[in-house]
C-alpha positions in Angstrom: 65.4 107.9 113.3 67.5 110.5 111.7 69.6 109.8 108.7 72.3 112.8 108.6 75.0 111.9 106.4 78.2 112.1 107.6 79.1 115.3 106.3 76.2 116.5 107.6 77.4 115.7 110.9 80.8 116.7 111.0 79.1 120.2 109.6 77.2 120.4 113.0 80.1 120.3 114.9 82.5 122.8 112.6 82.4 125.8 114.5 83.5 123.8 117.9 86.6 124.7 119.2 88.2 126.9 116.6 91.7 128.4 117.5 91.5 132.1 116.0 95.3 132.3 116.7 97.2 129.1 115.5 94.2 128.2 113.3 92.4 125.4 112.5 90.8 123.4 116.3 92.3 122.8 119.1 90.0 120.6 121.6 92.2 119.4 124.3 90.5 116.5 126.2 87.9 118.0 129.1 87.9 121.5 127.8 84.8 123.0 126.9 85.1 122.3 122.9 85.9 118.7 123.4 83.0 118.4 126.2 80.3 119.9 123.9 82.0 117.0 121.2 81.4 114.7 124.0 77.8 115.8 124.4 77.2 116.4 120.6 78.0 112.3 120.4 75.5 111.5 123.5 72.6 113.6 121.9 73.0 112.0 118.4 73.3 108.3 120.0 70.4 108.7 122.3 68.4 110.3 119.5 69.3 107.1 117.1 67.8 104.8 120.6 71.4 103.6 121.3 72.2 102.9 125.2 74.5 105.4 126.2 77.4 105.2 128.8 80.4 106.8 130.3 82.7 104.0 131.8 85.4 105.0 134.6 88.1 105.6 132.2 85.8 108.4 130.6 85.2 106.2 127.2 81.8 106.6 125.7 79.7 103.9 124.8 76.8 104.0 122.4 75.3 100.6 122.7 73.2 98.5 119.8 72.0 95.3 121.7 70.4 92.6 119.5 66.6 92.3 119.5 65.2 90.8 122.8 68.6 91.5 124.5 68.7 92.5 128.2 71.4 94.8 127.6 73.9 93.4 130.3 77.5 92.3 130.2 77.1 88.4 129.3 74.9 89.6 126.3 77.5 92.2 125.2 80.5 89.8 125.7 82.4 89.8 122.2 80.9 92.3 120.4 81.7 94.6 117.3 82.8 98.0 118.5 83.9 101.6 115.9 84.7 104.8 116.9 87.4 107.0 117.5 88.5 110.1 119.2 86.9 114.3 119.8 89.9 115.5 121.1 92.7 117.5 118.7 96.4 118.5 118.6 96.8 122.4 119.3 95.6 123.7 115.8 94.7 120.4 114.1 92.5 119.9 111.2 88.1 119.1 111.1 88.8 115.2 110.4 91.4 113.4 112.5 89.1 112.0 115.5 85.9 113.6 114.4 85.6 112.0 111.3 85.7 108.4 112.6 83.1 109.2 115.4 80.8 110.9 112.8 81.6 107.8 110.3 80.4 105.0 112.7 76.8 107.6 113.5 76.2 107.2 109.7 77.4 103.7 109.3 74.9 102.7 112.1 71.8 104.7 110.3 72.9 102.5 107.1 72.9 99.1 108.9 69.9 100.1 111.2 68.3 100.7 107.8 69.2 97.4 106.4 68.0 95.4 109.7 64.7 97.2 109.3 64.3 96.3 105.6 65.5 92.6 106.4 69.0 92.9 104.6 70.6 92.8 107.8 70.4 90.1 110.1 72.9 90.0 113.5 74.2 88.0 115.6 75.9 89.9 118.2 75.9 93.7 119.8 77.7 96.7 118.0 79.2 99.6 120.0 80.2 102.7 119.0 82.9 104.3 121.1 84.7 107.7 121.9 88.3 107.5 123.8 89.5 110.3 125.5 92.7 112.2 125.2 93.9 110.1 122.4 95.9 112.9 120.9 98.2 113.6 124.4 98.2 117.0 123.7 96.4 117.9 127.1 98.6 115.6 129.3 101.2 114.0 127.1 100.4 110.4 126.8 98.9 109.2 123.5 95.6 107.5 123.8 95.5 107.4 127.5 91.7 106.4 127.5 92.8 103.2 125.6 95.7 102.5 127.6 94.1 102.9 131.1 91.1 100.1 129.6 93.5 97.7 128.5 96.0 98.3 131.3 99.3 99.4 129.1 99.7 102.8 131.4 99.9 102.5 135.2 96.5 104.4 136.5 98.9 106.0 139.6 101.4 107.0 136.3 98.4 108.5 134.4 96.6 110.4 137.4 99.8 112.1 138.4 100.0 113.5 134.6 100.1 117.1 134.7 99.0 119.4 131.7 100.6 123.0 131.1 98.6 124.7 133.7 99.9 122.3 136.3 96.3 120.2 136.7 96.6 116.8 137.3 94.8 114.2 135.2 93.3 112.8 138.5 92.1 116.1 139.1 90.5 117.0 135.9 88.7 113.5 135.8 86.9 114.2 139.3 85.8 117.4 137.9 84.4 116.1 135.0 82.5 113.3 137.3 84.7 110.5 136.8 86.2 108.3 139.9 90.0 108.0 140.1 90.0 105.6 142.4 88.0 103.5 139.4 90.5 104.2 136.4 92.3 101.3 135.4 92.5 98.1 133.3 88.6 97.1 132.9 88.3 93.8 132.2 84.4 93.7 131.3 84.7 96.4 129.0 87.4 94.4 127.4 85.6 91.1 127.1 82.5 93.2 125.8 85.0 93.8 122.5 85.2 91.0 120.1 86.4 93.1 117.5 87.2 96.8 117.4 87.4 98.8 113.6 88.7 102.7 113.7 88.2 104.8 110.7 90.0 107.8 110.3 91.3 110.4 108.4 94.5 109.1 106.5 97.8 110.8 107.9 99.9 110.7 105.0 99.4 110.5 100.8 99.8 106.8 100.5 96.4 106.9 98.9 97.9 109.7 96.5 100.8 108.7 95.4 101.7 107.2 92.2 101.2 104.1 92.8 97.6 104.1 93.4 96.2 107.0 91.2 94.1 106.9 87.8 94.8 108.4 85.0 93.5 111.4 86.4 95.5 111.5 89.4 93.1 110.7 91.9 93.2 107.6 94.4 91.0 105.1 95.9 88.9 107.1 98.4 89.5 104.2 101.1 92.5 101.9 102.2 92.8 98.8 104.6 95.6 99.7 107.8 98.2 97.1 107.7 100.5 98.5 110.5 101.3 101.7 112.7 105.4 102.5 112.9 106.6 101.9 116.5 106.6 105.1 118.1 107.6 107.1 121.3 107.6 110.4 123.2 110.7 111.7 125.1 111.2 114.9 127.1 114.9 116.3 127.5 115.7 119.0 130.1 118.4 121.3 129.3 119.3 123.1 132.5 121.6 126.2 132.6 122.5 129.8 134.4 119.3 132.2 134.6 120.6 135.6 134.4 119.9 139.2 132.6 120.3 139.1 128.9 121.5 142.8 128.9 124.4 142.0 132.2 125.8 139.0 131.0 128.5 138.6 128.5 128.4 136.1 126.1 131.6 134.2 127.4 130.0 134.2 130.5 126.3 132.5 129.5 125.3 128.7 130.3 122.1 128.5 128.2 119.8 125.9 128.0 118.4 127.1 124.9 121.5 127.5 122.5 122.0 123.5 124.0 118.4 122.9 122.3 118.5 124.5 119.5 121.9 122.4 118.4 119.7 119.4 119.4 116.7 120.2 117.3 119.2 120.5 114.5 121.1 117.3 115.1 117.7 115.4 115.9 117.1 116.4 111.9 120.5 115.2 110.7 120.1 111.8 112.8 116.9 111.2 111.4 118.0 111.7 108.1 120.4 109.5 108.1 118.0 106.5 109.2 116.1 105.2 105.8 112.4 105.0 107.2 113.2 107.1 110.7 111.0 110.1 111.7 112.1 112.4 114.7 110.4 115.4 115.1 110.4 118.2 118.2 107.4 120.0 117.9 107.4 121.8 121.2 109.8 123.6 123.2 109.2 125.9 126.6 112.0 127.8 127.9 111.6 128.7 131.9 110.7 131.4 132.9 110.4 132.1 129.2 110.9 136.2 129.1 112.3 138.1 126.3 115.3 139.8 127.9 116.2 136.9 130.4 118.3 134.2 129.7 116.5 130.7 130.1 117.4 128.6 133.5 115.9 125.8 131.9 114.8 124.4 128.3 112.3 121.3 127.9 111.8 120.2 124.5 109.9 117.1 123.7 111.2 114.6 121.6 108.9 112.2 118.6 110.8 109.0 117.2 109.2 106.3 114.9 110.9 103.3 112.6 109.1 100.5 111.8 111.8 98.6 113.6 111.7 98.6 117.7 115.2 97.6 118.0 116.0 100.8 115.8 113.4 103.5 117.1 115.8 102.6 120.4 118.7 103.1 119.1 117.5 106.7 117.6 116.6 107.6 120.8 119.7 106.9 122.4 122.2 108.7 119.6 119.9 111.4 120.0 120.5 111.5 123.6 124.3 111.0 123.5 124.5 113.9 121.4 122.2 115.9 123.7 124.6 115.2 126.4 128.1 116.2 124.7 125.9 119.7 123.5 124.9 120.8 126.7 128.9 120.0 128.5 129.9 121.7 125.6 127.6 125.4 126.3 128.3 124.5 130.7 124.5 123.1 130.9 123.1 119.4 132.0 120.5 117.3 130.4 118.1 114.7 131.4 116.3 112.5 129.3 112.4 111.1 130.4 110.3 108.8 128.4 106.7 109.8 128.4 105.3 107.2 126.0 106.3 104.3 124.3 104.4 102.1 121.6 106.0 99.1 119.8 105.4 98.5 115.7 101.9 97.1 115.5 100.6 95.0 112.9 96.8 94.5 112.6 94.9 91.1 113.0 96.0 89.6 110.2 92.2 87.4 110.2 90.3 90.9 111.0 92.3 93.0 108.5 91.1 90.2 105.3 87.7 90.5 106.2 87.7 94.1 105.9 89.7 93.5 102.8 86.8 91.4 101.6 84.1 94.0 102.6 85.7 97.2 101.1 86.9 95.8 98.1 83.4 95.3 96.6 82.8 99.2 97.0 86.1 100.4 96.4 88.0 97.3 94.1 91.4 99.2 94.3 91.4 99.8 98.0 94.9 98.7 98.7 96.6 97.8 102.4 98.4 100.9 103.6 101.1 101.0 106.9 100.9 104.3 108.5 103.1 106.3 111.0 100.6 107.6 113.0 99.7 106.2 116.1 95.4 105.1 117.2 93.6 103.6 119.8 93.4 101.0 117.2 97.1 100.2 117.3 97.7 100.4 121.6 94.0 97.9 121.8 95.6 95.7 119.0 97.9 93.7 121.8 94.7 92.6 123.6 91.9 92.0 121.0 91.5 91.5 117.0 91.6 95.1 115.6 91.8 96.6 112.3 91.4 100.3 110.7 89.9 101.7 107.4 91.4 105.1 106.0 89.6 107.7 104.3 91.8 109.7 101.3 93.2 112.8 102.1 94.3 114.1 99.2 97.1 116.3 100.1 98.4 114.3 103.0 98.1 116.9 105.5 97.3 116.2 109.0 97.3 118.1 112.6 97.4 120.8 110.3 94.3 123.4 109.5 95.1 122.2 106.2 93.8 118.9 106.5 91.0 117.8 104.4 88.9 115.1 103.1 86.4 115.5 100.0 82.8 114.8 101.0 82.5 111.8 98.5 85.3 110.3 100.0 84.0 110.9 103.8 80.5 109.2 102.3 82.4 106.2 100.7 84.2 105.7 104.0 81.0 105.7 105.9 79.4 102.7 103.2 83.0 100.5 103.5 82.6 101.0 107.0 78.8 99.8 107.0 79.4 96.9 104.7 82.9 96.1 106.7 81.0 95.9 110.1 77.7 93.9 108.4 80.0 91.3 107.4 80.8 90.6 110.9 77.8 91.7 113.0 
């Protein structure tokens, strides 16, 4: 049975999917870097004798039945899953997704070591899982593999989804074997989960910041999740006048874009004024997009997070009052669409002790830590107990090239995790 530390692991997969012109990876869901990430997981769990599986919402499963088990769904019912996601943002770091599936590979070589010496005695299956397209940067919705298994997306919603190229989701699913027709809520994969734990790369410096460093300014290498901000995606449409940007004089222009760029400003200046808010618009495509041609139309898509539901709402809809007044102002329309919505999650408050319990006798000073980034973790948390471990990042950089995690902390994360999921195998 092979023993690759995690490091050693991510290493094998580094030079997958590097982007030579934004930087960093970028390993949209079913293109070929996150489809040899895909097969990089099924090698190493078949290799480690784990039951492999692809379920008809494209998750991976990496099964570890109990001794004597057959294997089947009634023997499965209830039992411990980890994992995380292979997919990136355009241009994202080595660690967010990556580093949680490589984390539960090692953290299975430590307990399988422990059952084999006698430490380590079970009493139900562990799973170890990869979701698809958590990231939405292929198709727009944020873990779409979790919400089509526990039903929060509409399966006729998520196979119209269309990615830039104008591809449906349905369409890329059947070409990468999977069944439309079968996508959907599953509710045996759902009973098979007692308990699901994601580890990941933390998205932020909460494990950095003054409040939690020694003497010589350095962290705890692992925290506890306590919540994930409530959180949304929104699409406005600024439509305009397409015409010659050498003909038409500037008293005579309706352009989308001038609307949008007074909106990206005023999204900033909303924000701002919102203690806790966070709106961000990190992509914008003009159409047709050409140099010397002035834009008919302008989508930019819209991020929003508060802790508070009632207030991530509200955001939204001040940012889309002022959209509206912009674009009469400069002759042009707007239309707003919701892509994605996730309410304020808190962790299972029962789950989230235990692993308190477990990672507090490697790292004493592990403290609970809320974060604004959204998980599987967080959309699966409304139908089963879940809970997440974070491993330090000590700049707090993240879908960035310049996100990083030092390889003592990645190997403490992989023994919290270990001694997290022993406690309640």
């Amino acid at each position: 049975m092979p023993t690759h530390g995690v490091n050693s692991l991510l290493a094998a997969i580094s030079g997958e999917g590097r982007d030579a012109k934004r930087g960093g990876y970028s390993r949209p869901v079913y293109s070929d870097a996150e489809i040899t990430l895909r097969e990089w997981f099924i090698a190493e769990a078949s290799v480690r004798g784990l039951e492999v599986s692809t379920d008809a919402n494209g998750i991976i499963w990496a099964w570890w039945d109990l001794p004597g088990s057959p294997g089947d769904d009634a023997s499965r019912k209830g039992s411990l899953v980890t994992g995380s996601h292979l997919d990136s943002v355009p241009g994202g770091g080595a660690f967010d997704g990556p580093l949680g599936v490589a984390s539960a590979l090692a953290a299975y070589d430590v307990l399988a070591a422990r059952e084999a010496s006698g430490e380590l005695a079970r009493n139900r299956a562990l799973a170890l899982a990869v979701f698809p397209e958590e990231e939405g940067s292929r198709f727009g919705v944020a873990c779409l593999g979790s919400r089509l298994l526990s039903g929060a997306i509409d399966p006729v919603k998520a196979l119209n989804l269309r990615d830039a190229e104008g591809n449906t989701f349905a369409d890329i699913a059947a070409a990468n074997g999977l069944d439309p027709a079968r996508m959907g809520r599953d509710e045996k994969a759902l009973a098979r989960i007692g308990d699901f734990i994601e580890l990941h790369v933390e998205q932020g410096r909460g494990l950095n910041t003054e409040q939690y460093t020694d003497a010589a300014g350095r962290g705890p290498a692992v925290a506890v999740g306590s919540s994930i901000l409530g959180h949304g995606r929104w699409r406005l449409s600024f439509s305009g006048q397409g015409n010659h940007a050498g003909t038409t004089l500037m008293i005579d222009r309706a352009d989308p874009m001038v609307a949008a760029a007074q909106l990206v400003l005023k999204v900033r200046e909303i924000a701002t004024a919102q203690p806790d808010a966070r709106a961000t618009v990190g992509r914008l495509e003009p159409v047709p997009g050409g140099t010397n041609v002035i834009a008919s139309r302008v989508d930019i898509w819209l991020d929003v997070r508060h802790p508070e539901d009632a207030v991530t709402a509200l955001l939204v809809e001040k940012i889309h009052g002022q959209a509206q007044k912009i674009a009469a102002f400069e002759g042009c329309s707007v239309v707003l669409t919701e892509e994605s919505l996730s309410g304020t999650v808190h962790f299972d408050a029962a789950l989230s002790a235990s692993l308190e319990r477990s990672v507090h006798r490697l790292v004493p000073d592990a403290p609970a830590l809320p974060t604004g980034a959204g998980h599987d973790a967080g959309v699966l948390a409304a139908y089963l107990p879940t809970g997440m471990l974070y491993v330090r990042n000590p700049s707090g950089i993240s879908h960035s090239p310049e996100e990083y995690v030092e390889d003592a902390d990645a190997e403490a994360g992989v023994l919290a995790l270990a001694d997290a999921l022993e406690d309640l195998l």
